[in-house]
N, CA, C and O atoms as CSV, one atom per row, in Angstrom:
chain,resi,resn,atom,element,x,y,z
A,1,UNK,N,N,19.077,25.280,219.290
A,1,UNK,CA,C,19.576,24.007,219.747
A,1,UNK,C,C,18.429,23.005,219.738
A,1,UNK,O,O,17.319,23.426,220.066
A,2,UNK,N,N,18.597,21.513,219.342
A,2,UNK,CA,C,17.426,20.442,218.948
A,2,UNK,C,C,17.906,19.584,220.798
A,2,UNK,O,O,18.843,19.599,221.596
A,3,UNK,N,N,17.147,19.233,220.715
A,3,UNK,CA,C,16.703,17.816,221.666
A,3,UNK,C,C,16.143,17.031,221.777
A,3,UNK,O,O,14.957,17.246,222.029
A,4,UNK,N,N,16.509,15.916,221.688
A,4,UNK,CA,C,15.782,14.300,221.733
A,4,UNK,C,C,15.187,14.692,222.650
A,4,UNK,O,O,15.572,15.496,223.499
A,5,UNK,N,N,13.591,13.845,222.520
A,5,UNK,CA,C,12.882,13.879,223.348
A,5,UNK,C,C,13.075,13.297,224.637
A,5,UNK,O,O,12.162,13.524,225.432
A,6,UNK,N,N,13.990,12.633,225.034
A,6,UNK,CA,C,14.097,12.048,226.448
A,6,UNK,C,C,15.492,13.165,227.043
A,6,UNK,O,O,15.901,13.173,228.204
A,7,UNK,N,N,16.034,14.041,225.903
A,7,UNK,CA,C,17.097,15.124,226.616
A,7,UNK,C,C,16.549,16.569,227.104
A,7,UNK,O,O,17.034,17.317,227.952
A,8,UNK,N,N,15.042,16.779,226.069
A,8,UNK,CA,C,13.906,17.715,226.606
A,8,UNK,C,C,13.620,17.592,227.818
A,8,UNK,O,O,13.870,18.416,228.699
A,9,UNK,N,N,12.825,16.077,228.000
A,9,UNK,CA,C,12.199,16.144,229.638
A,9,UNK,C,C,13.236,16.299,230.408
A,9,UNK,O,O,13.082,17.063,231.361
A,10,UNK,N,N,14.442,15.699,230.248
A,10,UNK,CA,C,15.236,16.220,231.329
A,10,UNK,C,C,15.334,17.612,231.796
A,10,UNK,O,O,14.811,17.870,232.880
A,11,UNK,N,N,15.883,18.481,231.187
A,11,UNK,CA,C,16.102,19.529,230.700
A,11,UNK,C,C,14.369,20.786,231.425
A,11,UNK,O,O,14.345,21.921,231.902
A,12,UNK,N,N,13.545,20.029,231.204
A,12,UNK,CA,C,12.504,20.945,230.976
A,12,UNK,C,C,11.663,20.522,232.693
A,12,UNK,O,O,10.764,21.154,233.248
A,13,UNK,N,N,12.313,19.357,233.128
A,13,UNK,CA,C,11.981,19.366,234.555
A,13,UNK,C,C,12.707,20.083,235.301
A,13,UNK,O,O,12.295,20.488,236.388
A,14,UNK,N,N,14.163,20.414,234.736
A,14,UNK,CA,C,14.685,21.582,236.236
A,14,UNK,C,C,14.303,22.758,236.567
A,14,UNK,O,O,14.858,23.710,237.115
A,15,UNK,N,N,13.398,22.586,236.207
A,15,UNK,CA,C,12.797,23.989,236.694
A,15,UNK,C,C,11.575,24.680,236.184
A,15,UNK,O,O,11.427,24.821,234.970
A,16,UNK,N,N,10.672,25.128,237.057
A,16,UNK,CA,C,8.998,25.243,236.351
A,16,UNK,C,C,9.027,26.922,236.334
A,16,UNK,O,O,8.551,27.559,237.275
A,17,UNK,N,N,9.440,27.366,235.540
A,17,UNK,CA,C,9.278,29.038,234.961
A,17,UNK,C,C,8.466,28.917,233.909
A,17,UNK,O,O,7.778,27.965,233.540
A,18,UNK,N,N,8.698,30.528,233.242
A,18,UNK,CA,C,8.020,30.444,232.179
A,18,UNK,C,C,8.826,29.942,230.588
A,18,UNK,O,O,9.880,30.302,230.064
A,19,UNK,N,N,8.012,29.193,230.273
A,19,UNK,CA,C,8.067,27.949,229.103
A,19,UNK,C,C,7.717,28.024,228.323
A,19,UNK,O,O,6.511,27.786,228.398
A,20,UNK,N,N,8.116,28.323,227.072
A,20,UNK,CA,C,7.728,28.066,225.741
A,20,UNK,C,C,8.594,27.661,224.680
A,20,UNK,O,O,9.803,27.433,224.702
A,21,UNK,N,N,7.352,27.585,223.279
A,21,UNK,CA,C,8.204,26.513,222.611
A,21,UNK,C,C,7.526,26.882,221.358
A,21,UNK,O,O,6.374,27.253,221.582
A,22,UNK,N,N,7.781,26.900,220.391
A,22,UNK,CA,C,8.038,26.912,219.123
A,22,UNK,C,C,8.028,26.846,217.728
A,22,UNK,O,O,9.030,27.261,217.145
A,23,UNK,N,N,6.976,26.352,216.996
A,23,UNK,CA,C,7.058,25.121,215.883
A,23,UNK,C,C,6.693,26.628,214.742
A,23,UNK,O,O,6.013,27.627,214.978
A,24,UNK,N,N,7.584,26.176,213.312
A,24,UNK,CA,C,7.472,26.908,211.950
A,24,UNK,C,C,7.022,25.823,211.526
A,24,UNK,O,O,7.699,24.857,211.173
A,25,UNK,N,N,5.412,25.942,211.535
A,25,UNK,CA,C,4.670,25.174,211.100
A,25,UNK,C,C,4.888,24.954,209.421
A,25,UNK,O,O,4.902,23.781,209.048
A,26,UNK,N,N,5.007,25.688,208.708
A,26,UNK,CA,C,5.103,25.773,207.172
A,26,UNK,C,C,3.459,25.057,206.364
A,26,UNK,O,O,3.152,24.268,205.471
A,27,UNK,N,N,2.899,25.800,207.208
A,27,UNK,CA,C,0.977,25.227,206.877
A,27,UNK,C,C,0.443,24.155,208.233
A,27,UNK,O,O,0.846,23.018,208.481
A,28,UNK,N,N,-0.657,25.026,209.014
A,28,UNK,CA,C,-0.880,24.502,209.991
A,28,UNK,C,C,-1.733,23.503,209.522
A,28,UNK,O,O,-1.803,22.503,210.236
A,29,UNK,N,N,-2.607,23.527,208.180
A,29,UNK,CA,C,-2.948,22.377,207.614
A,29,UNK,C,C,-2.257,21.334,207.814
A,29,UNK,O,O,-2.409,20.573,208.770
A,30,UNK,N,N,-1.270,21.192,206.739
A,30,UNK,CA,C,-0.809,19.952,206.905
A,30,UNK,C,C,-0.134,19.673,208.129
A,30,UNK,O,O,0.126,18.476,208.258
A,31,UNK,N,N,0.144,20.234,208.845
A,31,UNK,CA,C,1.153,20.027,210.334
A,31,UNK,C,C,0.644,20.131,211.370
A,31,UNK,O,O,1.413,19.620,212.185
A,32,UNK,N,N,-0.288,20.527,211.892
A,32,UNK,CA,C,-1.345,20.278,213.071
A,32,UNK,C,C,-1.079,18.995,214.130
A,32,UNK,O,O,-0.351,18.901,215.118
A,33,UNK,N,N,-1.890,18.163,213.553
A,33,UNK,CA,C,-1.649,16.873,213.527
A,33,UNK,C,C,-0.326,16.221,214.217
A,33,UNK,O,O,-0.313,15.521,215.230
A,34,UNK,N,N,0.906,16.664,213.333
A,34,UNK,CA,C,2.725,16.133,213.861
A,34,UNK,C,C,2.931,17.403,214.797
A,34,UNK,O,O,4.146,17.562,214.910
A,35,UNK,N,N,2.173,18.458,215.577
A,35,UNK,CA,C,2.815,19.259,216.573
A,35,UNK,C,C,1.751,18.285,217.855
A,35,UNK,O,O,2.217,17.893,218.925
A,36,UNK,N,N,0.985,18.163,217.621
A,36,UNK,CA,C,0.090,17.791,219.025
A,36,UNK,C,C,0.855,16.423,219.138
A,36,UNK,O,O,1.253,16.287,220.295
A,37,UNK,N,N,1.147,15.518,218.452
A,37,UNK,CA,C,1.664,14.293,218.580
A,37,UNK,C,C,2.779,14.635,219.268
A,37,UNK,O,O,3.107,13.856,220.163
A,38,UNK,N,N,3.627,15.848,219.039
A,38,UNK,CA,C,5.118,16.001,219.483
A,38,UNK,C,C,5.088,16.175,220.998
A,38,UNK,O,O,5.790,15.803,221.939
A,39,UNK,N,N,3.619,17.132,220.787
A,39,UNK,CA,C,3.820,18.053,222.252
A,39,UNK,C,C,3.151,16.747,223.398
A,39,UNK,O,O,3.148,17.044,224.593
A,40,UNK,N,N,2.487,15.031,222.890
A,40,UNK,CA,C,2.189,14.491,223.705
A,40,UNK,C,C,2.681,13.889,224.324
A,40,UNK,O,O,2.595,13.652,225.529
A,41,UNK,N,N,3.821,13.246,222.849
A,41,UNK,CA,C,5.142,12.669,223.355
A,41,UNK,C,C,6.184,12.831,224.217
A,41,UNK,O,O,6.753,12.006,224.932
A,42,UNK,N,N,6.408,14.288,224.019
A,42,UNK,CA,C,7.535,15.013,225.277
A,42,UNK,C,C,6.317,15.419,226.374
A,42,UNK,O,O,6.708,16.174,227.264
A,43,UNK,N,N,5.479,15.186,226.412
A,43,UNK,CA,C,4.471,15.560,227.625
A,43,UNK,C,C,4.507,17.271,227.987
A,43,UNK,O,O,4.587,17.945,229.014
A,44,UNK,N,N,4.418,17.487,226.782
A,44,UNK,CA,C,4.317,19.486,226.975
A,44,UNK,C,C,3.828,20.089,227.415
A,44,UNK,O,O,2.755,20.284,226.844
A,45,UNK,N,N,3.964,20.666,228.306
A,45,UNK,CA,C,3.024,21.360,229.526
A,45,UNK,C,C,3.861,22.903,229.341
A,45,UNK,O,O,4.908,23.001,229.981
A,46,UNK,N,N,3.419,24.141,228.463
A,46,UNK,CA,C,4.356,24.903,228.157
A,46,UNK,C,C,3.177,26.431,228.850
A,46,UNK,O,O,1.969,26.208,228.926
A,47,UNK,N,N,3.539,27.346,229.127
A,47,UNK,CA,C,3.164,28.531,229.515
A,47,UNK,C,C,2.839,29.127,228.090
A,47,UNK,O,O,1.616,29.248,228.030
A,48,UNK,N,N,3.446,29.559,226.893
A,48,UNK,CA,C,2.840,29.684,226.103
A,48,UNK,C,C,3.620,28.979,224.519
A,48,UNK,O,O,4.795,29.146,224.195
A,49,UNK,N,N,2.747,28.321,223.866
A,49,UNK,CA,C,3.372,27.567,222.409
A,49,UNK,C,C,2.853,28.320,221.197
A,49,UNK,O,O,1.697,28.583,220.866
A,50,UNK,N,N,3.979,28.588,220.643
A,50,UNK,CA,C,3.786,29.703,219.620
A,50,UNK,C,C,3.794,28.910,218.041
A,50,UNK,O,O,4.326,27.817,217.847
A,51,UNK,N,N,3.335,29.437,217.359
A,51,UNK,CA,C,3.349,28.766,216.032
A,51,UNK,C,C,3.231,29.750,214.622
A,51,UNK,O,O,2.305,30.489,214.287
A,52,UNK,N,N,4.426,29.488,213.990
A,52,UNK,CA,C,4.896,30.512,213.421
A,52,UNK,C,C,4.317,29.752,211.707
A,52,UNK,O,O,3.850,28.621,211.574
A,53,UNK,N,N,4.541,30.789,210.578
A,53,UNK,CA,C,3.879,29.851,209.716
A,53,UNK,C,C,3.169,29.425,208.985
A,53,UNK,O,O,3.424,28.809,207.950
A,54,UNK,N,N,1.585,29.862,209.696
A,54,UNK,CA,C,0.280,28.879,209.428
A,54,UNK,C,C,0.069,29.059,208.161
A,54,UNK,O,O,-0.067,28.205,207.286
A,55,UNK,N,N,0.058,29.556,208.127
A,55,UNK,CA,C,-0.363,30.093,206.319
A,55,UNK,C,C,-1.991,30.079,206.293
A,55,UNK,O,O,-2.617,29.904,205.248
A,56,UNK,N,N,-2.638,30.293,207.627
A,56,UNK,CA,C,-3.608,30.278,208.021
A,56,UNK,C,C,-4.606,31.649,207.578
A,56,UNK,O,O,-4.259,32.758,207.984
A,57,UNK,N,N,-5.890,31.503,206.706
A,57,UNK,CA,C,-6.589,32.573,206.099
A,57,UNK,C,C,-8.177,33.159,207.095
A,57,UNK,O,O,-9.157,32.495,207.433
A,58,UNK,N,N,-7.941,34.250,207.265
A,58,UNK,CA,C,-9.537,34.666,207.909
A,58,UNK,C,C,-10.471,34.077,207.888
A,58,UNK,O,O,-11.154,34.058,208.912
A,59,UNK,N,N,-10.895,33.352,206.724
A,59,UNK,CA,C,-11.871,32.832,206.238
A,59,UNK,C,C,-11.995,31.072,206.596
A,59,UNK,O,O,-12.808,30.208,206.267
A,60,UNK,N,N,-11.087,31.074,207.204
A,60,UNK,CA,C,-11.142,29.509,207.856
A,60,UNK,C,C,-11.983,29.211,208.621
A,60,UNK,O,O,-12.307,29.909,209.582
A,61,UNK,N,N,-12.378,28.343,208.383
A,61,UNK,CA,C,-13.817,27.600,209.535
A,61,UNK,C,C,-13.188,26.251,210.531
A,61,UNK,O,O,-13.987,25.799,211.351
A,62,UNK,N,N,-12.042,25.729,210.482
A,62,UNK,CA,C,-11.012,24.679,211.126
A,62,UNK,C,C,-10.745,25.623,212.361
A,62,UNK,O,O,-10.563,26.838,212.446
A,63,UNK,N,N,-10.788,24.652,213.241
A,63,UNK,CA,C,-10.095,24.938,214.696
A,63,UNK,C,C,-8.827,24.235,214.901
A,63,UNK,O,O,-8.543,23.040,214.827
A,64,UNK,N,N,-8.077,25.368,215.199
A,64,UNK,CA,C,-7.105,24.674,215.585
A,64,UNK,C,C,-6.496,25.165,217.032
A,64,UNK,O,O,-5.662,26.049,217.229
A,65,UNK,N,N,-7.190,24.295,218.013
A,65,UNK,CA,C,-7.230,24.531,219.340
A,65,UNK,C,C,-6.175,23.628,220.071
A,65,UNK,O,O,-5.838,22.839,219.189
A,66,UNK,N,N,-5.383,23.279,221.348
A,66,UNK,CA,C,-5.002,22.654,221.832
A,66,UNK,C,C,-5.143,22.640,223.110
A,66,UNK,O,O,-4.527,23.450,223.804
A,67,UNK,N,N,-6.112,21.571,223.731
A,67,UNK,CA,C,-6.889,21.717,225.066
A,67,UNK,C,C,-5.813,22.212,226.527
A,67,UNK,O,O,-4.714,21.772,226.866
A,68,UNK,N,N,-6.456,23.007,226.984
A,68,UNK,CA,C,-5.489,23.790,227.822
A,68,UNK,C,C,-5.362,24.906,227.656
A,68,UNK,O,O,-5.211,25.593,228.666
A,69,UNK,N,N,-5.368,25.625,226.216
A,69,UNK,CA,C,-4.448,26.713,225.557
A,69,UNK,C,C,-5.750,27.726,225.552
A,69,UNK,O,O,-6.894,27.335,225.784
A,70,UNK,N,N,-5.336,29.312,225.202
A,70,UNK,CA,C,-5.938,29.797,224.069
A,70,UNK,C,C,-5.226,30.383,222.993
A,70,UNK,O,O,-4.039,30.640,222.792
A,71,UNK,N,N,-6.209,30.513,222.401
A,71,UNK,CA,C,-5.784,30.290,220.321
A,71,UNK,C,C,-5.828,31.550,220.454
A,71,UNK,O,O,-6.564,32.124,221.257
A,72,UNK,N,N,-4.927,32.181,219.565
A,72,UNK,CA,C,-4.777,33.509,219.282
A,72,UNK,C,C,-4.479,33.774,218.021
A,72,UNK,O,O,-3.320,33.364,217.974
A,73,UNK,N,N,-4.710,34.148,217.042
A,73,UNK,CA,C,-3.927,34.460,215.737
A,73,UNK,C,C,-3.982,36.120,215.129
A,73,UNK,O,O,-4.880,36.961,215.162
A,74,UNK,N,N,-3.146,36.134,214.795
A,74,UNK,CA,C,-2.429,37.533,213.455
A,74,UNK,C,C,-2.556,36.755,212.408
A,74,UNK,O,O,-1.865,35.740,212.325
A,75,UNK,N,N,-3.538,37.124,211.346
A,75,UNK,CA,C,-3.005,35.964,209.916
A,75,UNK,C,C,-2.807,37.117,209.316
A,75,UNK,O,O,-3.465,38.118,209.599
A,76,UNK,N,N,-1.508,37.081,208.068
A,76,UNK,CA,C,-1.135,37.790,207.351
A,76,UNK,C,C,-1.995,38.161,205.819
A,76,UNK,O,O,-2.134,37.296,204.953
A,77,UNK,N,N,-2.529,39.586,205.664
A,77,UNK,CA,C,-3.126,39.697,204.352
A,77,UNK,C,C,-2.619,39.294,203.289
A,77,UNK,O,O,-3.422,38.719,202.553
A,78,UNK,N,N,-1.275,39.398,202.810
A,78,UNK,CA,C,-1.428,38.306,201.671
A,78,UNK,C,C,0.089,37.674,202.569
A,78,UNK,O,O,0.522,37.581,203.717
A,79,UNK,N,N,0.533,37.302,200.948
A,79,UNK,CA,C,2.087,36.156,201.436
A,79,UNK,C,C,3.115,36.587,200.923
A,79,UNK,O,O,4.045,35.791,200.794
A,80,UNK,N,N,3.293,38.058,200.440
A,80,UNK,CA,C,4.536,39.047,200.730
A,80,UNK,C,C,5.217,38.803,201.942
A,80,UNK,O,O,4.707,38.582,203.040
A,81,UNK,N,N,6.592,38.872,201.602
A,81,UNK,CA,C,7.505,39.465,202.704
A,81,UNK,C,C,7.713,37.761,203.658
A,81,UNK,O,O,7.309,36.654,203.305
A,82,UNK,N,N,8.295,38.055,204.609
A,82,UNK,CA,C,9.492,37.046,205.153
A,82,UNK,C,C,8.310,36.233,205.662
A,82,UNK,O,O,8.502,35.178,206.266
């Protein structure tokens, strides 16, 4: 299910459990950038934000941190499979 950002905050103030949220990044390269903007806009304050996707390689020297959080990654050996 989608939600405008002013039907989120509603929604995401009734109640302070545990929270999370989402994004199929489809390359955290190029999309980085349009998730932190999203998560500033709806004012995201989430327990844990998952990011599916990255197409992100071992050998990366880029951070991709989001203050508050910690970064965790599984990157996949190659780009077989789903």
């Amino acid at each position: 299910k989608y939600y405008s950002d002013h039907r989120f905050n509603q929604v995401k103030k009734a109640g302070d459990k545990l929270s999370i949220i989402h994004f199929n990044s489809r390359s955290i390269y190029a999309n980085f950038n349009r998730i932190k903007e999203y998560l500033d806009d709806i004012n995201g304050t989430f327990s844990v934000i998952a990011i599916s996707e990255t197409w992100r390689k071992d050998d990366c020297d880029l951070s991709f941190e989001l203050d508050g959080y910690e970064a965790n990654y599984i990157n996949r050996q190659n780009k077989s499979g789903g």
